[in-house]
C-alpha positions in Angstrom: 149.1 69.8 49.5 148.7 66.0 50.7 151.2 63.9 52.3 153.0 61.3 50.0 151.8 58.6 50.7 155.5 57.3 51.4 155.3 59.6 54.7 151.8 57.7 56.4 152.7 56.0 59.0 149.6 53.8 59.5 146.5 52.4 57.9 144.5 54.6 59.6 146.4 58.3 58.0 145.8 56.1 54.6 142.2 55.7 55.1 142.3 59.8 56.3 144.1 60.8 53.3 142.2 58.6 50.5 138.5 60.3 52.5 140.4 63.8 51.4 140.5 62.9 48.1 138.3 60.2 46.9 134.3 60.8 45.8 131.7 61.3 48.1 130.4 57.8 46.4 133.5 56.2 46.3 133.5 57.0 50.4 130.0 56.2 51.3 130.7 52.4 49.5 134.7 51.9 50.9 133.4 53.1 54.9 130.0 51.8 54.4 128.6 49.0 56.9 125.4 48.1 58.0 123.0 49.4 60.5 124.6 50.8 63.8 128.2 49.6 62.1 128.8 47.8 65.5 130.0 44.5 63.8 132.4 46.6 61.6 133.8 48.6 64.8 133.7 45.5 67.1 136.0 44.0 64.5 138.9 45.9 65.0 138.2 46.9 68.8 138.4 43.1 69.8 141.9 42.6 68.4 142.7 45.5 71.3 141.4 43.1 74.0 144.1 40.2 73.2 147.4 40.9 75.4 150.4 39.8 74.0 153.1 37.6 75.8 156.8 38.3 74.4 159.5 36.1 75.2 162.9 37.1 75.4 166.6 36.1 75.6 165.3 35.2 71.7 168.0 35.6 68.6 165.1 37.7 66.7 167.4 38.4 64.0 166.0 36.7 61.3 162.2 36.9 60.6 160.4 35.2 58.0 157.0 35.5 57.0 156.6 33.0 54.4 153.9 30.6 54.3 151.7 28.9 52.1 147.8 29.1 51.4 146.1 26.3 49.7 149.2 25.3 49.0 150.5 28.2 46.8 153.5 30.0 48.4 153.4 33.2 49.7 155.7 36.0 51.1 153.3 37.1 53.7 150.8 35.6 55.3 148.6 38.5 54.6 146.1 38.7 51.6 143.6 40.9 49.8 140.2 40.3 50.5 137.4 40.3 47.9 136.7 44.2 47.3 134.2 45.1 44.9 134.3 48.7 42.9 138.1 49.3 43.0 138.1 51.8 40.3 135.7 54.1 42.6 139.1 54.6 44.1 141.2 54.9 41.2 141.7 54.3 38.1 144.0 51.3 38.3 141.3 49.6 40.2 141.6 45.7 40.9 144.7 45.8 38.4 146.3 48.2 40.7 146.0 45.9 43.7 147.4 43.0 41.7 150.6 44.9 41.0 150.8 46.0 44.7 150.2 42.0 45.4 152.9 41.0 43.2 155.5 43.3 44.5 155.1 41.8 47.7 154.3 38.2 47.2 150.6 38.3 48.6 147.7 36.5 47.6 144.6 38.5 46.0 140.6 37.3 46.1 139.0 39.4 43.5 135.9 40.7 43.8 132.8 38.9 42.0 131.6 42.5 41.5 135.4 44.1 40.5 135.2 47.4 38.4 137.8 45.5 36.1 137.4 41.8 33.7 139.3 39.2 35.4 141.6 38.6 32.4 142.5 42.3 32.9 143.2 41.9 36.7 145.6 38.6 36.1 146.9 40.1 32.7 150.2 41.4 34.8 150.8 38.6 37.2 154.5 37.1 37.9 154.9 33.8 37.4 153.7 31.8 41.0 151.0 35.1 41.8 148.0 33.5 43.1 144.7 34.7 42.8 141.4 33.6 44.1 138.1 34.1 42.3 135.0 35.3 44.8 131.5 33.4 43.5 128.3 35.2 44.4 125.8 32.3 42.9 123.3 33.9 40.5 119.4 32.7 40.5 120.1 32.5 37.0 122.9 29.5 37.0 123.6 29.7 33.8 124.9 33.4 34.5 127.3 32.0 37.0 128.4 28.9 34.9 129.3 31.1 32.1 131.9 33.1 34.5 133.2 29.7 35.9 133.9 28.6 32.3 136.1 32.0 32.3 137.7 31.1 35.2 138.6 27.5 34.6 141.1 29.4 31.8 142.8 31.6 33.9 145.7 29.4 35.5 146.9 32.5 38.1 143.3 31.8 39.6 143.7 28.7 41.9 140.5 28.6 44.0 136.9 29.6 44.1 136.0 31.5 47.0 132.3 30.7 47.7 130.6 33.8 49.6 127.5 32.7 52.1 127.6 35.7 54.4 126.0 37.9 52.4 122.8 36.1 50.6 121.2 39.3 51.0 122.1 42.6 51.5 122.6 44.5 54.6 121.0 48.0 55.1 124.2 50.2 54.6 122.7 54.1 55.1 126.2 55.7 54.0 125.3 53.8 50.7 121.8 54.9 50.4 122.6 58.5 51.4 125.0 58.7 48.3 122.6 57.3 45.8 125.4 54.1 45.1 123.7 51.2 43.1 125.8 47.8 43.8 124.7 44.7 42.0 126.7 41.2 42.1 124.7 40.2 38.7 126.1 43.3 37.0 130.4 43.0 37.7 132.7 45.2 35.8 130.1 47.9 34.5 130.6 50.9 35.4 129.6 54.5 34.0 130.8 58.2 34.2 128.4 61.0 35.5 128.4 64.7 34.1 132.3 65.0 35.9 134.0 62.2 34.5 133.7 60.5 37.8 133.4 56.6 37.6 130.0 55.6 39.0 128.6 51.4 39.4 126.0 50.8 37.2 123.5 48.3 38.8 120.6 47.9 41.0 119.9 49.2 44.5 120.4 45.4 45.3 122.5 42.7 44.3 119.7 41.7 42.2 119.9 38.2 40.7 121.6 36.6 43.7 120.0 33.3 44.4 119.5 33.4 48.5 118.5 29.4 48.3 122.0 28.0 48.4 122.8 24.7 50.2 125.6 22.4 51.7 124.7 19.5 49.6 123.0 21.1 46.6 125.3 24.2 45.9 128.5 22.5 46.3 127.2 19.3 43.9 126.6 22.0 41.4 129.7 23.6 41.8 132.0 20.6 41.5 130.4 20.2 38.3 131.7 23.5 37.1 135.3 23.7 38.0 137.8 21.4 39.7 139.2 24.1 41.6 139.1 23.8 45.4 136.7 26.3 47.3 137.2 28.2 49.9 133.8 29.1 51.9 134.0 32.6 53.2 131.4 33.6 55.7 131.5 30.9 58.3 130.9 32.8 61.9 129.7 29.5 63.9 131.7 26.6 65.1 129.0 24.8 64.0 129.5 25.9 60.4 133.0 25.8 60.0 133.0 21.5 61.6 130.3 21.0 58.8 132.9 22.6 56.5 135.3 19.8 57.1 132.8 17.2 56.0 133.2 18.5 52.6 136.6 17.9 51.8 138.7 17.7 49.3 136.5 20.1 47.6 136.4 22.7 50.3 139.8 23.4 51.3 139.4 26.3 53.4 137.3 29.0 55.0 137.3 32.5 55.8 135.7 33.4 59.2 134.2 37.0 58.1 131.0 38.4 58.7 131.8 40.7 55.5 133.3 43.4 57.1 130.0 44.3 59.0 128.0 45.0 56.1 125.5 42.2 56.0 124.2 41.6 59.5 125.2 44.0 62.5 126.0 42.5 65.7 127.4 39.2 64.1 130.7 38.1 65.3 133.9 39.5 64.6 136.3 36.3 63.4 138.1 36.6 66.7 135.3 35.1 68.5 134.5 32.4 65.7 138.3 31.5 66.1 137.8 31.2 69.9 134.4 29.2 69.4 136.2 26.6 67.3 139.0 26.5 69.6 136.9 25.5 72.2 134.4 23.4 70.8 135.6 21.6 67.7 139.3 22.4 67.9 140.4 19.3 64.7 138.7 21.9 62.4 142.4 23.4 62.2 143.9 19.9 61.4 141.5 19.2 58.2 140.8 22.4 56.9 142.5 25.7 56.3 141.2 28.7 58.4 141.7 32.2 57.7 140.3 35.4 58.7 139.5 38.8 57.7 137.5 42.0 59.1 139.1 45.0 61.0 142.7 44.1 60.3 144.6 47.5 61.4 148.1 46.6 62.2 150.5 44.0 62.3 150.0 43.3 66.0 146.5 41.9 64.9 148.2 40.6 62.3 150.3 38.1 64.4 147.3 37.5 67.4 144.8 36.0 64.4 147.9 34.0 63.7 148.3 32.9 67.1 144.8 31.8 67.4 145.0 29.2 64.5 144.3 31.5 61.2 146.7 30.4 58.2 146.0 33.7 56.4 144.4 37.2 57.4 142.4 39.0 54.8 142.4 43.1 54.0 139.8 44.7 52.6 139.1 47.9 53.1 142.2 49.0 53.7 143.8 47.7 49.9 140.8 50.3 48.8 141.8 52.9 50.9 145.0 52.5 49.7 144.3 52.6 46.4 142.5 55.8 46.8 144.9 57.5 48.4 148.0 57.1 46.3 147.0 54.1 43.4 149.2 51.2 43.1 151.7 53.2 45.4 149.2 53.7 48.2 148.3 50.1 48.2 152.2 49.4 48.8 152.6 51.4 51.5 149.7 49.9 53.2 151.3 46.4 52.5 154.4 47.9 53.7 153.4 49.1 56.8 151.8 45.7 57.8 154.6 43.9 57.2 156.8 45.8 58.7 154.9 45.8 61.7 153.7 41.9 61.6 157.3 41.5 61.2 158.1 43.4 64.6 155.6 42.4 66.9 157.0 38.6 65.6 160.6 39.6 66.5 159.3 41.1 70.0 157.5 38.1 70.7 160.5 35.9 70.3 159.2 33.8 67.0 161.1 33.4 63.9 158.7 32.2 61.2 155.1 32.5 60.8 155.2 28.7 62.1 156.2 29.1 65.8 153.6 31.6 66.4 150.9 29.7 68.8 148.2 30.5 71.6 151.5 30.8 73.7 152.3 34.2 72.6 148.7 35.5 73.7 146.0 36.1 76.4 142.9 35.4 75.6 141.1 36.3 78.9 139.2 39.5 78.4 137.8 38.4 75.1 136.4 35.0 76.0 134.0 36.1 78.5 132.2 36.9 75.0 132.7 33.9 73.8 129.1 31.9 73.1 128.8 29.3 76.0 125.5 27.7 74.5 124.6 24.3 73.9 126.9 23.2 70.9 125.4 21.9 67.8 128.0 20.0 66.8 126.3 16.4 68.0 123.4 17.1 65.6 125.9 17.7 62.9 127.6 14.3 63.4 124.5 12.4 63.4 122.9 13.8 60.7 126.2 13.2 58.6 126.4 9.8 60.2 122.8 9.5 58.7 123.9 9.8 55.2 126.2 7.6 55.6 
């Protein structure tokens, strides 16, 4: 008989228990990454090479972990990343997460490729739930003005989150040894083989995907579209992410993420992308919103991403491996278990709110011998935006 999911004591006897009991398919596209899987595993080993400094002689008995992303409040400062296929998992799918979500005040992307229709996703939202809407731009534009229009309706969805890290699509084995067919042009359709069990229906690629996107042209033709700000998720250079903040107000944040390793193995984890701004273009946390996701396992990494400048760290995998391993209830013990132990590595440090965490409360050292030390491209940037002046 399986544990309740009430008695796991970590993300990583959630994952164990929802690979017991979820489809070989379901598996092979939740653990999937691509190649060697060395950006997915280097994204949660770095987080193990940041040392934490507590201070103490520090009243730690109040801890708060309320913040705000784009403005919309939140309980925690941890949020569901875009996760396509939910209902691999279980039946509940994207819906399911949104309940977990709104039990604990946390912000939800949803998937451009969701198992579920957004207005079935935002159907059960509490009043103040904030959703974001993840935009894979179709060759066909008309496909993806079509789903904007949709969007534009839905108040709970307050931003578009534009995703550049994934223009094509990685070689994921795991995927291709289970026969799973993922397309971004095909969202929501899903079938049923000869056991009832909930298969994607789509091509071996996300076919339709339009790999020609631009700073100038794709955002021109997005702000014709929707007055919602835009989050660009994907940004792994320091280079990228000061470019970002030439775009505001449209772009109002961005999520350092090389896509959980799927796309392009040996990218950087967001650690080091945090670092890399840090060093070389550190106003990009004054003008824009930065927030993080890949390889998220406990609350301790929870807190350092914090410390190094994020606003918000993303989940992805684990809110699926939650969902398989106990539905809505399996999602809310993983949500549980993070904040619980964000909230007491924050007390051991000797910080009260999510606000007084800072560089302070870390070292660094190990991981910035990894940090890129080449020449920075952040001169051409300015001149060539100084050019279209």
């Amino acid at each position: 008989m399986e544990k309740p999911v009430e008695t796991l004591l970590n993300l990583d006897e959630i994952e164990d228990a929802a690979t017991k009991v979820v489809s070989k398919k379901a598996w092979a596209y939740y653990y999937s990454a691509c190649d060697d899987k060395i950006s997915k595993h280097k994204n949660t080993e770095v987080f193990r090479s940041i040392q934490l400094r507590p201070k103490v002689f520090v009243d730690c008995t109040e801890c708060d972990l309320n913040t705000k992303l784009l403005d919309n409040h939140v309980s925690i400062p941890i949020y569901v990343s875009p996760a396509a296929m939910a209902r691999l998992g279980h039946p509940s799918g994207e819906a399911g997460i949104a309940e977990a979500c709104r039990s604990f005040g946390a912000l939800q992307i949803i998937s451009n490729s969701a198992s579920m229709t957004p207005e079935q996703i935002v159907a059960g939202a509490a009043p103040g739930q904030a959703f974001g809407w993840q935009l894979y731009v179709q060759h066909d534009r008309t496909k993806s003005e079509r789903m904007l229009a949709r969007i534009n309706k839905l108040s709970a969805i307050k931003f578009i989150t534009l995703t550049l890290d994934s223009p094509v699509t990685g070689k994921r084995e795991d995927d291709e040894r289970s026969g799973n067919v993922i397309s971004s042009e095909a969202p929501y359709q899903t079938d049923k083989n000869d056991t009832g069990e909930i298969i994607p229906a789509a091509d071996p690629v996300f076919k339709g995907m339009d790999p020609a996107l631009s700073w100038t042209e794709t955002l021109a033709w997005l702000a014709k579209h929707t007055d919602l700000p835009v989050v660009l998720k994907g940004i792994q250079t320091h280079e990228d992410a000061y470019i970002a903040t030439l775009h505001t107000p449209q772009v109002k944040g961005i999520i350092l993420s090389n896509h959980g390793g799927r796309s392009l193995d040996t990218a950087p984890p967001a650690v080091h992308t945090l670092l890399e701004i840090r060093k070389y273009c550190p106003e990009v946390f004054d003008k824009i919103e930065v927030w993080v996701d890949g390889g998220i396992k406990r609350g301790t990494d929870v807190v350092k991403a914090l410390c190094l400048g994020a606003r918000g760290v993303g989940i992805g995998r684990a809110a699926l491996w939650g969902l398989g391993a106990g539905g809505v209830d399996g999602v809310k013990r993983t949500l549980q278990i993070l904040t619980n132990e964000t909230k007491t590595c924050m007390r051991l440090l000797g910080a009260k709110s999510v606000d007084e965490l800072g560089k302070e409360h870390i070292n660094t050292r190990l991981v910035e011998k990894e940090i890129y030390d080449g020449p920075s491209g952040l001169e051409a940037c300015r001149a060539n935006f100084r050019s279209k002046l």
